[in-house]
C-alpha positions, -999 to 999 in steps of 0.1 A, spaced: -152 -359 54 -138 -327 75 -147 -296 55 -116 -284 40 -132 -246 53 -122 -254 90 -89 -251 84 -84 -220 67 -105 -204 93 -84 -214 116 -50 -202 94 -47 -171 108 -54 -181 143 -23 -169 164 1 -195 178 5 -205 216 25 -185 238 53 -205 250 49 -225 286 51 -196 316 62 -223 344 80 -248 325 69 -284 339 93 -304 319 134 -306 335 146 -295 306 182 -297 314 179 -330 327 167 -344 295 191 -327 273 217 -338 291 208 -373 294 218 -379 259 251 -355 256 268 -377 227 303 -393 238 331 -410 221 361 -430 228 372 -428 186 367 -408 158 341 -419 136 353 -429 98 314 -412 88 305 -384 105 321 -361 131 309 -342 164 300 -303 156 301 -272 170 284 -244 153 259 -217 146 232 -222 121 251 -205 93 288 -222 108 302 -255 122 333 -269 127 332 -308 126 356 -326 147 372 -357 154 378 -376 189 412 -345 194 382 -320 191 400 -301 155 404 -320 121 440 -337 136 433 -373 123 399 -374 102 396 -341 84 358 -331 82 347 -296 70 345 -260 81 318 -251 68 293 -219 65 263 -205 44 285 -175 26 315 -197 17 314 -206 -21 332 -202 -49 334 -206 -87 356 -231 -106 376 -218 -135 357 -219 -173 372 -237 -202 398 -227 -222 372 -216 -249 346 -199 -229 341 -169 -214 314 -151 -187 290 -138 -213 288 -176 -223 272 -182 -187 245 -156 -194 240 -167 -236 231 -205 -222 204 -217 -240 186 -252 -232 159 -268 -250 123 -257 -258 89 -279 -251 54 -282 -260 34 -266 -229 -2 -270 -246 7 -247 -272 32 -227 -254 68 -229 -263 86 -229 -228 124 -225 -228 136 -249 -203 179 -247 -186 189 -280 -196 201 -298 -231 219 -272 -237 259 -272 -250 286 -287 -225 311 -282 -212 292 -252 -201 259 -269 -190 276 -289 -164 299 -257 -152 263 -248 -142 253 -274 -123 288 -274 -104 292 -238 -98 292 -220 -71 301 -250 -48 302 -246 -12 341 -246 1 354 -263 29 375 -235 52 400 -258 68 412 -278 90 433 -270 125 449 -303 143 473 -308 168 508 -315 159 534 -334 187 574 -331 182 599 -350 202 622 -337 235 652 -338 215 671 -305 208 658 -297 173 620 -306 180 616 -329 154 579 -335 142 568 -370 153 543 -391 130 513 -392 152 482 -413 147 449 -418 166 461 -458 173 492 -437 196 462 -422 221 449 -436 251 423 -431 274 402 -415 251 371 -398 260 350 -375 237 318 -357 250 295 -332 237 276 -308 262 245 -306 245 230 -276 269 265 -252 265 278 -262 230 309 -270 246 326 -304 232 355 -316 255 386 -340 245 406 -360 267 431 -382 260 470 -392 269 498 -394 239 526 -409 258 518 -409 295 507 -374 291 474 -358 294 456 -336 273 428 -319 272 411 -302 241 379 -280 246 363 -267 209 330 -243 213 314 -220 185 305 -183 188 267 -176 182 273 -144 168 302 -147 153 316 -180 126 341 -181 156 360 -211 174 377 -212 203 398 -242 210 415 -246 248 443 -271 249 456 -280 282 488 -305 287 527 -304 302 533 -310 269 530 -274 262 554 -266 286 579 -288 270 574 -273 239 563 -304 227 527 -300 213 513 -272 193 486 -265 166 485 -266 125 460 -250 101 456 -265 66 438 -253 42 425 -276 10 417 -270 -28 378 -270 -37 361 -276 -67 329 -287 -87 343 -321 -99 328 -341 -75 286 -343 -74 291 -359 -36 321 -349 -12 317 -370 17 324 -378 45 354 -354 36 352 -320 18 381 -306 -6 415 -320 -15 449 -317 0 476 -323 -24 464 -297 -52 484 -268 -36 497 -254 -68 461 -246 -75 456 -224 -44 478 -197 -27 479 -186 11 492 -151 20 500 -152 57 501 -115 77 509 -117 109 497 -87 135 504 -75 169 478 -96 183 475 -125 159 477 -137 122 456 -134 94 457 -157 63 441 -151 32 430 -184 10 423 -177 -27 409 -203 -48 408 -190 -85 385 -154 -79 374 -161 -41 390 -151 -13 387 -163 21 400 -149 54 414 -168 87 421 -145 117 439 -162 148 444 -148 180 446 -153 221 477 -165 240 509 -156 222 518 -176 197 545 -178 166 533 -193 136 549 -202 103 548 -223 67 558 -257 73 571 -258 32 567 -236 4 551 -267 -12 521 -263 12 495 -245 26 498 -262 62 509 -235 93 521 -247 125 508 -227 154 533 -230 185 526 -211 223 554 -190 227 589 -204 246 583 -207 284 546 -209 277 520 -224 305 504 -257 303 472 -240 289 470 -225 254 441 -206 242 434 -200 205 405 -181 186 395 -184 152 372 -165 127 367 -172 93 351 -148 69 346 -132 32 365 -101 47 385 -94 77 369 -89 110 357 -52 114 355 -52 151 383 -75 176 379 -110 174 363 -123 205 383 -144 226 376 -179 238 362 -168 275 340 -143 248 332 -175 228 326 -202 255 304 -169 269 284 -165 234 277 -202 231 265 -210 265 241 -183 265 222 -188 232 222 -227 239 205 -221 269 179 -199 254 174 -224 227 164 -251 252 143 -233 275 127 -210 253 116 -225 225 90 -262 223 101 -288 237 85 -323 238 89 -350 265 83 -385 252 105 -405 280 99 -393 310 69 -417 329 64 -436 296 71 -469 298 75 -479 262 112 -492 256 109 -471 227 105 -438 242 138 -435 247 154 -439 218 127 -414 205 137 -385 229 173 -394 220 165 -390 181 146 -357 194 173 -341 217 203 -348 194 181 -336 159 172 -305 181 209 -298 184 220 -309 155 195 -285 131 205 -257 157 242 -259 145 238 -276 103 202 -258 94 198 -219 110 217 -203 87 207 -170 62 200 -194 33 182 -232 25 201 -258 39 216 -283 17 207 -319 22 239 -328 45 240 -295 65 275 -283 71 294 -316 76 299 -323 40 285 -313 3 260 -338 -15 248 -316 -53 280 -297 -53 270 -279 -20 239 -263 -38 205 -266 -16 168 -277 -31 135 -253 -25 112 -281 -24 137 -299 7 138 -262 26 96 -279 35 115 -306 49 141 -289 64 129 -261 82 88 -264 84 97 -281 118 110 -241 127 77 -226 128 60 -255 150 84 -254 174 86 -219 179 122 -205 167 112 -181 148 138 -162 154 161 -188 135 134 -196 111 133 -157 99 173 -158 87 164 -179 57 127 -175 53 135 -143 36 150 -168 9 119 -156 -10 121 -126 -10 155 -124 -17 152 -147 -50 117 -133 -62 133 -114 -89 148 -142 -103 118 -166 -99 99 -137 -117 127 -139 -143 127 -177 -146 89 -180 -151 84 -146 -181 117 -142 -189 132 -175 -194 100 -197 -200 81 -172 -214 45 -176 -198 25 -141 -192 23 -141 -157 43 -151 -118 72 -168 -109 81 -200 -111 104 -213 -79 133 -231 -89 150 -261 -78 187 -270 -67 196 -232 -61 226 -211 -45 230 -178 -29 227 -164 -61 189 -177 -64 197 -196 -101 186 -230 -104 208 -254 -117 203 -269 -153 185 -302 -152 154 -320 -162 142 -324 -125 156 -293 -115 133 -274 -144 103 -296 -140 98 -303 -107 67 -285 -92 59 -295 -56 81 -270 -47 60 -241 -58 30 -237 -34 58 -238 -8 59 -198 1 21 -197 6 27 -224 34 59 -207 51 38 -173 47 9 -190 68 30 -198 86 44 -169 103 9 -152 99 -1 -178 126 28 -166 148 27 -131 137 -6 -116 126 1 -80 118 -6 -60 86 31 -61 82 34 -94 80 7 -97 55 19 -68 33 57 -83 34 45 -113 17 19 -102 0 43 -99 -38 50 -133 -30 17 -151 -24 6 -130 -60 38 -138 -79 34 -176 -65 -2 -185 -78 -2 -161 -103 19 -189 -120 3 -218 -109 -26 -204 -127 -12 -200 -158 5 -232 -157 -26 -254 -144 -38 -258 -182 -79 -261 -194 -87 -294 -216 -114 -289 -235 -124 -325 -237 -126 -331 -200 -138 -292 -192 -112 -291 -163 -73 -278 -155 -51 -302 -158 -11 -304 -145 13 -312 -168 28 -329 -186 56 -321 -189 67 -317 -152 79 -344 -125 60 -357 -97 78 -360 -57 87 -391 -64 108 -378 -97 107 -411 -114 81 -405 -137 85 -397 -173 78 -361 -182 66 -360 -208 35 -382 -205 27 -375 -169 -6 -359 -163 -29 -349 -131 -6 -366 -102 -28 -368 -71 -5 -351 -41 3 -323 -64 -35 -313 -78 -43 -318 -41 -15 -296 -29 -17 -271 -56 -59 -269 -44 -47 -258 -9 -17 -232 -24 -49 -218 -39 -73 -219 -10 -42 -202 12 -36 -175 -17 -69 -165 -13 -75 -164 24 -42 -144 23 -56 -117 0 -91 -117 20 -73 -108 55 -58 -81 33 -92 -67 20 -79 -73 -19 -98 -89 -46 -92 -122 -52 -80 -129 -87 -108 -144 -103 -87 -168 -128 -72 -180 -92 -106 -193 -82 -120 -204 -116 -83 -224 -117 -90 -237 -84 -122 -248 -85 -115 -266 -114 -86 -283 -114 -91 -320 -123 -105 -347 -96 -75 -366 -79 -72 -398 -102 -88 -433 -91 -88 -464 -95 -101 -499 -78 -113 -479 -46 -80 -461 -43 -55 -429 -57 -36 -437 -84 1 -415 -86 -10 -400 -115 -38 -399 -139 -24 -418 -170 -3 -448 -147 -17 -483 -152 -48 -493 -130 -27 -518 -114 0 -503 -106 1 -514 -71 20 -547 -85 47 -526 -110 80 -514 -92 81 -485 -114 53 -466 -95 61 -477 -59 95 -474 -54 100 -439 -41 88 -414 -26 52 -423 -11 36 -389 -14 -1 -407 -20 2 -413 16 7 -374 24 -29 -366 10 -44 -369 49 -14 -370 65 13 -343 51 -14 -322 40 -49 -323 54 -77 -330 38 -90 -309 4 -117 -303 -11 -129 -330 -34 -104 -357 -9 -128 -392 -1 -117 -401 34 -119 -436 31 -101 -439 1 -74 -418 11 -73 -441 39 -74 -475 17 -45 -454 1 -30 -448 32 -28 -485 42 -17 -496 9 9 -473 5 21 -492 36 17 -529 22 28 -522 -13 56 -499 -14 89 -511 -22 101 -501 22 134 -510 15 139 -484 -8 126 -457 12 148 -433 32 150 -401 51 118 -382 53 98 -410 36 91 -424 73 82 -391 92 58 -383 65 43 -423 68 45 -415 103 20 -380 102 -4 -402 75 -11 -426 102 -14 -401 132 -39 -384 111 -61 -411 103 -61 -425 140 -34 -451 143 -7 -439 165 11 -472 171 16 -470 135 26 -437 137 55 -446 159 66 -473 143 73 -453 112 95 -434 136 111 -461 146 116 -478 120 148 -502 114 158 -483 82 153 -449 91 186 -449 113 204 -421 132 240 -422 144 254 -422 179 255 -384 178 227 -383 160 236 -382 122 202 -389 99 219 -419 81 217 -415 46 212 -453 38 218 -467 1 205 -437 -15 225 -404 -4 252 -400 17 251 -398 60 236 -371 72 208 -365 52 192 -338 75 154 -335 55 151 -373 77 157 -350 110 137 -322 103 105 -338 91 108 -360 121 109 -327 141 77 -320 121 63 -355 128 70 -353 167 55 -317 168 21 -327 152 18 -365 167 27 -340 202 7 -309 197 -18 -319 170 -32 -303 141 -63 -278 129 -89 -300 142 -77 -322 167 -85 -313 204 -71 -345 218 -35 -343 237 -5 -360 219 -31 -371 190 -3 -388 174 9 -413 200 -6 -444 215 -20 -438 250 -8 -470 261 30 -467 276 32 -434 264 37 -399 286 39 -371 259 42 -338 274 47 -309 251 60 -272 259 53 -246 236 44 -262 203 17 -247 176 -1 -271 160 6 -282 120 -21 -271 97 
């Protein structure tokens, strides 16, 4: 088998400078699959956005028929407690207690309701509004008319994938109108152009709405907040010399709109309501410029203004696509596939760029809607942003990389203060800003998650190897398997550490309490180890030596009948039960998602492998489950299989390039597009190893070129 020592030699080997000449027509290709519409979708909408911002649109280019979010990384807020408790009830939650091997371990969940589930609700992510167009008639008084989508014609909707700019056209009436919406990089900024005759006439203008959020639903799709809870909510409108400002409060949080660019009058439609019409002053031209920021506070320097805007987004999208990896599946292949692959590659390029490059984790559906209240998941931000460091944005990657950092103290807190054990910290689960995990069983058991650091930390070593970079992380790498020491637990029947129980396995549909030694997390906890190590040894520091005893003893991956069982105590034919194979297929990822450990058999990782494919339950399978399927059969030589994971019928993408959700979770589920990011980079660029180009992909019909890529460990 490959020795498991080749690849942490080569760990700290820097990454590939990016292409000098750049051989691929980048602009070309982006272009080639700009998204367009002729009606709004009833699922998802087009975005504009920033990493940490986007505005999602219907086919007007604002919220005007189909009101999908505005949405950010900073905007969140808390519901209201009960009648009968009070903040110091928050910090006083207890959950239950469990047998660790003769540790009593406090865990967050079992504990008394209704504050348990405020927990798990709160902070949810809010959704900042919605600005539409709104028509009147040419009668004296203006009266509003009742406009729907079914009253437009010649509609045409298209994205500009290479500016950011998304551009409207349609007629109401005979008359045309144009609508372009583009996002500041710099700023969570919008600037929306409308052009018609109808603005001369007096008879189109603009609203803003603004809805009630709250923790009561677990999923908020495709639509985010409600709009007839006003008496919940308040608005205070200030107009300026230059603009408006309105100030949103729902219960403690306060958010802030700021509106400026042509001149403009605006005003409450009702005192029932928090809706504002937006109308160009009398006389005005046929154009109408507006620019909108939304914020915790009010802008300390002058809002940019849309030329500003249009300026900011054209500039960073440009650097994005010529300065960062890029891969080239379609041009000179002649596989009909390839180009629904580089469409699926193009659009998830974008897509991240706006939805998953913000300061924090993303959540599971980005910033089009909330799935988990809004909340994100550590052991998804692998799925969601590992594809970062391979294709070379570091620069995004940083923002939210810090994540750990940042919520160190209280994984510090959650592993000795909370659980009780002597040493490390323990990285939670489904998190917020404030770096708490949410009460739950999976949420407190879970522990894939937890070697996670050590790989983001390699990482950027790769791409940055300085004594900085290895001191900045250093707290973390200790903290990190300073716990999975003491949690990895010695049986003094079989002489080694075992895992668990109680804890959950990827798949999370395992009982707890019984579950011992599962195969993809002994053989990922052995190479959290191996990396903890390496890191300390490029330091100079002595390794700790419970790390290594830990490490080299952890218990042999489970077999049975020539291949890996899940976990150590599931039935020996488990192959046949639907309880074991109906999720997540991590047995695959033991040469594939990870590479090869010590103590891994080849060929019965690879009789895994191709079981894993015959057995599972497919049909239940979504997002990331085919990516990862895909990098378990570019590893072990069979590229046409690779692809065809890809490719596969259920692992769907919409006409702008949504990851569909399926029968599982709600459209987009964005862990689908950023592990096939992941995929595509190592079936592309390879892995510590390989020396053969585009390793991954068949070298029949298939021309892969790849621009500045690093390869996957």
């Amino acid at each position: 088998m490959l020795s498991f020592l080749l690849p942490i030699l080569l760990l700290f080997a820097p990454a590939p400078c990016l292409a000098s000449s750049k051989t691929i027509d980048r602009h070309a290709l982006v272009s080639r699959y700009n998204p367009t519409r002729n009606a709004s979708s009833l699922t998802t909408p087009m975005q504009v956005g920033n990493g940490n911002f986007a505005f999602g649109a219907d086919i007007t280019g604002l919220q005007t028929f189909q009101p999908y979010a505005i949405m950010s990384s900073w905007g969140w807020k808390n519901d209201s407690l009960a009648a009968n408790e009070s903040v110091a009830d928050i910090y006083s939650y207890i959950g239950t207690s469990l047998d660790n091997h003769g540790r009593n371990v406090s865990y967050m969940f079992g504990g008394p309701e209704p504050m348990q589930q405020w927990l798990i609700a709160n902070p949810n992510r809010v959704n900042l509004g919605a600005l539409g167009l709104v028509w009147f008639d040419d009668s004296e008084r203006g009266e509003r008319l009742d406009v729907s989508e079914a009253n437009l014609t010649v509609v045409k909707q298209e994205l500009d994938l290479w500016t950011g700019v998304m551009t409207s056209r349609f007629e109401f009436q005979g008359s045309p109108i144009t609508v372009t919406t583009v996002s500041a990089q710099e700023t969570d900024s919008v600037g929306i152009t409308v052009e018609s005759p109808l603005l001369q006439e007096g008879r189109l203008a603009v609203y803003i709405d603004f809805p009630w959020n709250d923790g009561s639903l677990k999923f908020s799709d495709p639509f985010v907040g409600f709009w007839t809870n006003a008496s919940l909510h308040t608005t205070t409108l200030n107009t300026t010399s230059n603009g408006a400002e309105i100030a949103h409060t729902l219960v403690a949080s306060t958010f802030i709109t700021t509106l400026s660019g042509d001149p403009f009058t605006i005003s409450l439609d009702t005192p029932t309501e928090h809706r504002y019409t937006i109308r160009p002053t009398k006389n005005a031209s046929s154009t109408f410029a507006l620019s909108t920021t939304w914020g915790l506070t009010s802008p300390s320097n002058s809002v940019l203004s849309v030329d500003e805007i249009t300026a900011s987004s054209r500039n960073a999208w440009e650097d994005y696509w010529m300065n960062s990896g890029f891969v080239d599946v379609f041009t000179g292949s002649t596989d009909s596939r390839a180009d629904e692959l580089q469409r699926r590659i193009i659009l998830s390029r974008y897509l991240m760029r706006v939805n998953e490059a913000g300061d924090y984790p993303p959540q599971e559906s980005g910033l089009v809607n909330d799935g988990w209240y809004g909340k994100f998941h550590l052991e998804m931000y692998y799925w969601h942003c590992t594809h970062w460091a391979l294709w070379n944005n570091w620069d995004l990657l940083n923002r939210s990389i810090t994540v750990y950092e940042r919520f160190l103290p209280t994984a510090i807190q959650r592993a000795q203060g909370q659980e009780g054990w002597p040493i490390g910290a323990r990285w939670g689960k489904m998190s917020d800003p404030t770096g708490r995990s949410a009460p739950g069983q999976i949420n407190e058991l879970l522990i894939w998650q937890q070697p996670h650091p050590l790989f983001f930390a390699t990482y950027q070593y790769r791409a940055y190897p300085t004594h900085a970079t290895l001191r900045r992380w250093e707290p973390i790498v200790r903290a990190t398997a300073d716990w999975m020491s003491t949690f990895a637990w010695f049986n003094d029947s079989t002489g080694v550490y075992d895992l668990g129980p109680p804890m959950y396995i990827v798949a999370e549909d395992n009982v707890y309490t019984n579950t011992l030694n599962p195969a993809f997390e002994l053989a990922q906890w052995r190479m959290g180890f191996a990396l903890a190590e390496a890191w300390l040894a490029e330091l100079g520091e002595e390794v700790p030596r419970r790390w290594t005893i830990v490490k080299e003893g952890l218990a042999p991956l489970p077999v049975s009948n020539g291949t890996y069982k899940v976990y150590e105590d599931v039935e020996d034919d488990f192959w046949t039960d639907p309880t074991y194979i109906n999720d997540h297929p991590a047995l695959a990822g033991l040469n594939g998602w990870l590479p090869p450990t010590p103590g891994l058999d080849l060929e019965i990782a690879q009789r895994t492998t191709e079981k894993v494919w015959a057995s599972w339950n497919i049909s239940n399978l979504w997002g990331w489950d085919f990516p990862q399927l895909a990098m378990s059969a570019a590893r072990i030589g069979q590229p046409e299989q690779a692809v065809e994971w890809l490719l596969h019928p259920l692992f769907q993408f919409d006409d702008v390039g949504m990851p569909v959700g399926g029968v599982r979770v709600p459209t987009p589920y964005f862990p689908g597009a950023g592990a096939l990011l992941l995929a595509v980079a190592m079936m592309a660029e390879g892995w510590d190893g390989s020396h053969v180009s585009a390793p991954g992909f068949p070298s029949k019909g298939w021309n892969v070129r790849a621009e500045g890529l690093s390869k996957m460990m």
